[in-house]
C-alpha positions in Angstrom: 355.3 20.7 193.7 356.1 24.4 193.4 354.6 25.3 189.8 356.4 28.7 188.5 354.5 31.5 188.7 353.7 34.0 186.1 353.2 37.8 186.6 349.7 38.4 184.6 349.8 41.5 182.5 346.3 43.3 181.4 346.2 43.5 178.3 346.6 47.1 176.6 344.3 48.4 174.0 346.0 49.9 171.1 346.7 53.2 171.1 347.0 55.2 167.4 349.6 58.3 167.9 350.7 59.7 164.6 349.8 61.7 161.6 346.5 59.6 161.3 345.8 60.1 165.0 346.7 64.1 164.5 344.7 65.1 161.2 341.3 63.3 162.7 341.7 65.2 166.1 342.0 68.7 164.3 339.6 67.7 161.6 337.1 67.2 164.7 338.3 70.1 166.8 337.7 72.3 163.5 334.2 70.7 163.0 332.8 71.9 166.4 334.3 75.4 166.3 332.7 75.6 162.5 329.1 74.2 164.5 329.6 77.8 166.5 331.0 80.0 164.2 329.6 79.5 160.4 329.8 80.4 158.2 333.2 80.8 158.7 336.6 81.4 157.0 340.2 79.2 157.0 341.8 82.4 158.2 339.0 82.8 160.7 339.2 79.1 162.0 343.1 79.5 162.2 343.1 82.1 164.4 340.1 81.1 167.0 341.9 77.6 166.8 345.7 78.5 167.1 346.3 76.2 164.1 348.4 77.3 160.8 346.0 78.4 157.7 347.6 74.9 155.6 346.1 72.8 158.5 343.0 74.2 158.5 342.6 73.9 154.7 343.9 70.5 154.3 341.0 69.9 157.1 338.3 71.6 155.5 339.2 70.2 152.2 339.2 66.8 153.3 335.9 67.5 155.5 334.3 68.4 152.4 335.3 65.9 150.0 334.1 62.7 152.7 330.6 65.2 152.8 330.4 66.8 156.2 331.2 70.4 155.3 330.4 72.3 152.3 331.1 75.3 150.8 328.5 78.4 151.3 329.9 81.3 149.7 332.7 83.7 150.1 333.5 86.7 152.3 333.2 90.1 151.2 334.4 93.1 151.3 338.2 92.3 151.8 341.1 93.1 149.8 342.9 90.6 147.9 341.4 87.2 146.9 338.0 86.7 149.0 338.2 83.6 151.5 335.6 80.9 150.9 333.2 80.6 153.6 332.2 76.9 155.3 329.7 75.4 157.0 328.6 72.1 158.3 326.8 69.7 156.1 323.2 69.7 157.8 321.4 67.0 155.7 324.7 64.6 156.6 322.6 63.1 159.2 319.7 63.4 161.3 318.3 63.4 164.9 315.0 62.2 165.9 313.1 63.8 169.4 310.2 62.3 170.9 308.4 63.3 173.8 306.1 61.2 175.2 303.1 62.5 177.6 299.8 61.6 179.3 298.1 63.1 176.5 300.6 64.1 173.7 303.2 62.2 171.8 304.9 65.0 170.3 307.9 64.5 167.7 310.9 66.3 166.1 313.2 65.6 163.2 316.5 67.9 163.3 319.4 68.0 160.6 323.3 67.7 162.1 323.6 71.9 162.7 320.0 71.5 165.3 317.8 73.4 162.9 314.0 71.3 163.0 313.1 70.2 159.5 309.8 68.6 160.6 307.6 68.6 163.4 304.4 66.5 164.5 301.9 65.8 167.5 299.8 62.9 167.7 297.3 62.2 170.7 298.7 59.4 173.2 296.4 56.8 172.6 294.0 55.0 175.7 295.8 51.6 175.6 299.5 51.4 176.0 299.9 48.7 173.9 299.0 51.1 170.6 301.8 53.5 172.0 304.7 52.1 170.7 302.6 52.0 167.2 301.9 55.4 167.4 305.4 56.8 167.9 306.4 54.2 165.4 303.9 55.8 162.7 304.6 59.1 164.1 308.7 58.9 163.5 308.1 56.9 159.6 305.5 59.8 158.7 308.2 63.0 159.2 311.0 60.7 157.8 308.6 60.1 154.6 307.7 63.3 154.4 311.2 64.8 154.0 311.9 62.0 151.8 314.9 60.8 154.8 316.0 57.6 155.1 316.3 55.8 158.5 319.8 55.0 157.4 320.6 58.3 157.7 319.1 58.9 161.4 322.2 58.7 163.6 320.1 59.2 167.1 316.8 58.7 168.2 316.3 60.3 172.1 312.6 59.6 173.7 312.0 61.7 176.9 309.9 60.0 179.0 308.4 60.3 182.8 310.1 58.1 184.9 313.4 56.9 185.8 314.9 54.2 183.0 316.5 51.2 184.1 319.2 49.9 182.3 319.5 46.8 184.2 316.0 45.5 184.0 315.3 47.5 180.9 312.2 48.9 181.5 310.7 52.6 183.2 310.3 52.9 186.9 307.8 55.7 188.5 306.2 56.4 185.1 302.8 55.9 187.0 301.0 58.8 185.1 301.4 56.8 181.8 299.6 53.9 182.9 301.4 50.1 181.5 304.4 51.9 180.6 306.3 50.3 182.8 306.0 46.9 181.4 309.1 44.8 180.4 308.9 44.4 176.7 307.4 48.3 175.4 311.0 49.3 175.5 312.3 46.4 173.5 309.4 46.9 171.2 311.0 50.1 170.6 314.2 48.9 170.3 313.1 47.0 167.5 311.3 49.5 165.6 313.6 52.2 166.2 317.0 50.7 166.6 318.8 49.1 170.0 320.8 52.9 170.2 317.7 54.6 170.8 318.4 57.2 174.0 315.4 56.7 177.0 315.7 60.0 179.0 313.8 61.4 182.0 311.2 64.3 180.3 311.8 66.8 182.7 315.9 66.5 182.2 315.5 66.8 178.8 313.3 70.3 179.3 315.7 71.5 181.8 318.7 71.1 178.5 316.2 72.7 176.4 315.6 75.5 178.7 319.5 75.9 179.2 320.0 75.6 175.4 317.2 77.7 174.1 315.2 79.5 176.8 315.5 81.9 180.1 318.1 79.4 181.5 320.4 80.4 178.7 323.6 81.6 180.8 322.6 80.9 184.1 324.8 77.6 185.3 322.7 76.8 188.1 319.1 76.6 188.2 316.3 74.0 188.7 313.2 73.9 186.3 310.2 72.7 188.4 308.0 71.3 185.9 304.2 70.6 186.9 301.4 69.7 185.3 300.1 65.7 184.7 303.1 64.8 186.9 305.6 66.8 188.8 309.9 66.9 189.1 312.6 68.9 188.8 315.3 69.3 186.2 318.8 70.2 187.6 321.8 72.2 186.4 324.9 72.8 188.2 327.8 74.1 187.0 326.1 74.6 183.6 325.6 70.3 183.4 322.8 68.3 183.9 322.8 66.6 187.4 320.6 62.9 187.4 322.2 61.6 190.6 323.4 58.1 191.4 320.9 56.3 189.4 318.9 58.7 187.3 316.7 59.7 190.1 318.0 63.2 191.1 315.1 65.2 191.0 311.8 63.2 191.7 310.1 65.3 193.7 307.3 63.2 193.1 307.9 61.2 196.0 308.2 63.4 198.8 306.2 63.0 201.5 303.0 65.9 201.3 303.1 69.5 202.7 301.2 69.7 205.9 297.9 70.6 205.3 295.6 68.4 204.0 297.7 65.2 204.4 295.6 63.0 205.8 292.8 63.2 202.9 295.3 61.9 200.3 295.2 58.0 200.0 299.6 56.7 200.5 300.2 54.6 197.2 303.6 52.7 196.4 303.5 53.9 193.0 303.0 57.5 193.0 304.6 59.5 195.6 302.4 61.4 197.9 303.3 64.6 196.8 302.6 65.0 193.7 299.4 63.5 194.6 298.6 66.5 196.2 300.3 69.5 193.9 299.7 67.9 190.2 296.9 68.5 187.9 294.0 66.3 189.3 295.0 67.4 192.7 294.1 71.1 191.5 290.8 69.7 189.9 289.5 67.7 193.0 290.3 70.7 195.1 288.3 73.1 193.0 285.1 70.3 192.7 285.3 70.0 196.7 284.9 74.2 196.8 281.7 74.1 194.0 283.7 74.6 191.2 282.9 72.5 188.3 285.7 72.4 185.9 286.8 69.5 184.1 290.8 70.7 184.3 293.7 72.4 185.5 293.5 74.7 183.0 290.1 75.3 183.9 290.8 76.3 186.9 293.1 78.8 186.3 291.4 80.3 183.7 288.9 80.9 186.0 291.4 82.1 188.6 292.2 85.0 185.7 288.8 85.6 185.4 288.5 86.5 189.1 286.4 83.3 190.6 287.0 83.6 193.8 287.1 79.3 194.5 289.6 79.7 191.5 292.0 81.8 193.6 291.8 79.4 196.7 293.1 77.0 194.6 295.7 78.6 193.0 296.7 79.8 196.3 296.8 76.2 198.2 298.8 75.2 194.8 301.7 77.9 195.4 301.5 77.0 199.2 302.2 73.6 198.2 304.6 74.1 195.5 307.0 76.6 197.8 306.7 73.9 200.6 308.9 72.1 198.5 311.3 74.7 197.1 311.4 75.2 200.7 313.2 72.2 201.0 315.2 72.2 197.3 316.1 76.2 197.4 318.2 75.7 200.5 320.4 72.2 198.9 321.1 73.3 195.7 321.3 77.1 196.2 320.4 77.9 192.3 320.3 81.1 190.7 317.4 80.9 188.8 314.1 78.2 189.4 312.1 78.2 186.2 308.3 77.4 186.0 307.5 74.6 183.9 304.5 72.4 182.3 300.8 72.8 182.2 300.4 74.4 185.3 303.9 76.1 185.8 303.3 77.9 183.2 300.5 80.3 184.9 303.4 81.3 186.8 302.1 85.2 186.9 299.2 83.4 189.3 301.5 81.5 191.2 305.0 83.4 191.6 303.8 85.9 193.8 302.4 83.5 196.5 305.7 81.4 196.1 308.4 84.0 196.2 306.1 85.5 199.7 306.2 81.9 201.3 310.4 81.3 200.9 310.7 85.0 202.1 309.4 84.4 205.1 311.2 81.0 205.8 314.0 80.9 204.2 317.4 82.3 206.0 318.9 83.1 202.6 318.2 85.0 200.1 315.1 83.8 197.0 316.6 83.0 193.8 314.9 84.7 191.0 311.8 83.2 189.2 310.9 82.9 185.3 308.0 81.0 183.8 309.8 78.5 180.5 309.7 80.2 177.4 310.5 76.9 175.6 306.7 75.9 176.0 305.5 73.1 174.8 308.6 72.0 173.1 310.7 71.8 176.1 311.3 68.3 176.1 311.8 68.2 172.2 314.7 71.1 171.8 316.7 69.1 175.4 316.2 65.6 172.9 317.6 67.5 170.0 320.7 69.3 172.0 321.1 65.3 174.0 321.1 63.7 170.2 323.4 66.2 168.4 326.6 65.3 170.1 326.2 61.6 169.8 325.1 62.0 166.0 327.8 64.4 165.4 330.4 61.8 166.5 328.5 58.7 164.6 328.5 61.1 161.5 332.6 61.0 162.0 332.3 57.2 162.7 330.7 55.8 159.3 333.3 57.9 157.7 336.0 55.3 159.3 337.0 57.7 162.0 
């Protein structure tokens, strides 16, 4: 028996085009100009926009009255009537930025135009399972203090080392944070801090920063080589953030050592051979193996500044080791710029000179040019802020019924 067959038809999602569908898409299109430009005039939106003067104050007017822009003043100096001035609402939602590191856990609490309204460092404690605590108390602390609600926090973006794992839910190659890869810390977090909290690769989020609010400002192509407790690369082509395939774009960590001295460094599963030999305790056992007793990085280079001759080895292996590997990077991603990050990166002065003599020599191209981050120790922070705007932005719009 022949059964009649039926021609199956996905089904279509609905689609709003009208006046409804219009007025939100200018009322956003005006918000994110006024993000750039405020304060700013109707006559001034109309014309960067190319909408009429009555659109743009029907917008503002109704951006105002549901609480996302306000009024802040007039402009002078015109003849006629003065234009009233707008800007965006700050306090009409919030971001929250957390960095978390071998040693700090450092936090950041930013209103809706990016501008930090509190800001607070705690020491990452000895047993993981007091960290999630301690970012927990760390986030409720700058919310009390500026009397904020959590209601009112529309993104929360931790940057992390690692890679995160959507499918198994948990951190992969976040060896130098001991236990943080276990199952449940982030749905601990989850919990405390709510399911839509944004788990980001550290160094990423530095590179955004330094693109946002450092030397990278401009350049659409650079790496940031961050080094210090761990080591990676952050990634901008074509002025966006490149994490590869599956977040791993980047991690540096696990290539395989530079030549010398490779057979003194132990091969582990967990923490990529590499980095074993150009991070922070690398630098440290190399100095106590020449005499030097120091009980850091920093230490060391300190020293190196202060003319110890064991010092300057060091340093000098470190750059050898560190332009091996841009050795390798320079030549794939061609960048314009690669920026010195983290502990160590940023005694770039010591380093530079050996690095930018080593591609010379090698490379069949020419060296991109060099700058040491002038985002510091906040790095991570400002790329969390700039990641968490856009998405708090558009959940602002959301609660509103957009």
């Amino acid at each position: 028996m022949n059964l009649p067959t039926r021609k199956r038809t996905r089904p279509k999602p609905p689609v709003t085009r009208g006046p409804a569908f219009v007025r939100q898409g200018n009322e956003w299109a005006i918000y994110q100009h006024l993000l750039d430009l405020a304060p700013a005039s109707s006559p001034q939106l109309a014309e960067t926009i190319g909408l009429s003067k009555v659109t743009i104050s029907a917008a503002l007017n109704n951006l105002e009255r549901l609480g996302l822009v306000e009024q802040s003043g007039v402009r002078a100096g015109n003849a006629g009537r003065a234009p009233r001035l707008y800007a965006p609402r700050a306090d009409a939602g919030f971001v929250v930025a957390i960095d978390v590191g071998a040693e700090w856990i450092r936090g950041a609490l930013a209103d809706l135009t990016g501008r930090v309204v509190a800001r607070m460092d705690k020491r990452t404690p000895a047993r993981v399972a007091r960290l999630v605590a301690q970012i927990v108390e760390l986030v409720t602390t700058m919310l009390d203090e500026r009397g904020i609600q959590r209601d009112d926090v529309l993104a929360t973006v931790l940057g992390s080392p690692g890679v995160f794992d959507p499918e198994k839910g948990r951190l992969r190659l976040a060896a130098n944070l001991p236990g943080w890869e276990r199952t449940d810390l982030i749905s601990s977090l989850r919990d405390a801090l709510g399911a839509d909290i944004v788990i980001e690769n550290d160094i990423n989020l530095a590179a955004l920063g330094e693109q946002k609010h450092g030397i990278g400002r401009g350049v659409d192509n650079f790496v940031l080589m961050w080094v210090g407790t761990g080591i990676g690369i952050g990634i901008v082509t074509d002025g966006k953030l490149h994490r590869g395939a599956q977040g791993f774009a980047g991690e540096i960590a696990m290539l395989p050592p530079a030549p010398s001295g490779a057979d003194t460094l132990p091969a582990t599963r967990h923490r990529g051979l590499f980095e074993a030999q150009a991070a922070a305790k690398a630098i440290v056992a190399h100095a106590h193996r020449l005499g030097l007793h120091v009980a850091s990085a920093e230490d060391v280079f300190a020293a190196a500044h202060a003319g110890d001759r064991r010092a300057l080895e060091c340093v000098a292996d470190e750059a050898q080791h560190l332009a091996w590997a841009l050795a390798s990077i320079v030549p794939i991603l061609d960048p314009t710029l690669v920026v010195l990050a983290g502990g160590i990166g940023r005694n770039g002065t010591l380093l530079l000179p050996r690095i930018r003599e080593y591609l010379s020599e090698r490379l069949l191209m020419p060296v991109p040019d060099f700058a040491i981050s002038t985002t510091g120790t906040d790095g991570v922070l400002l790329g969390a802020i700039e990641q968490g705007l856009d998405h708090a932005r558009r959940r602002a719009f959301e609660r509103l019924g957009y």
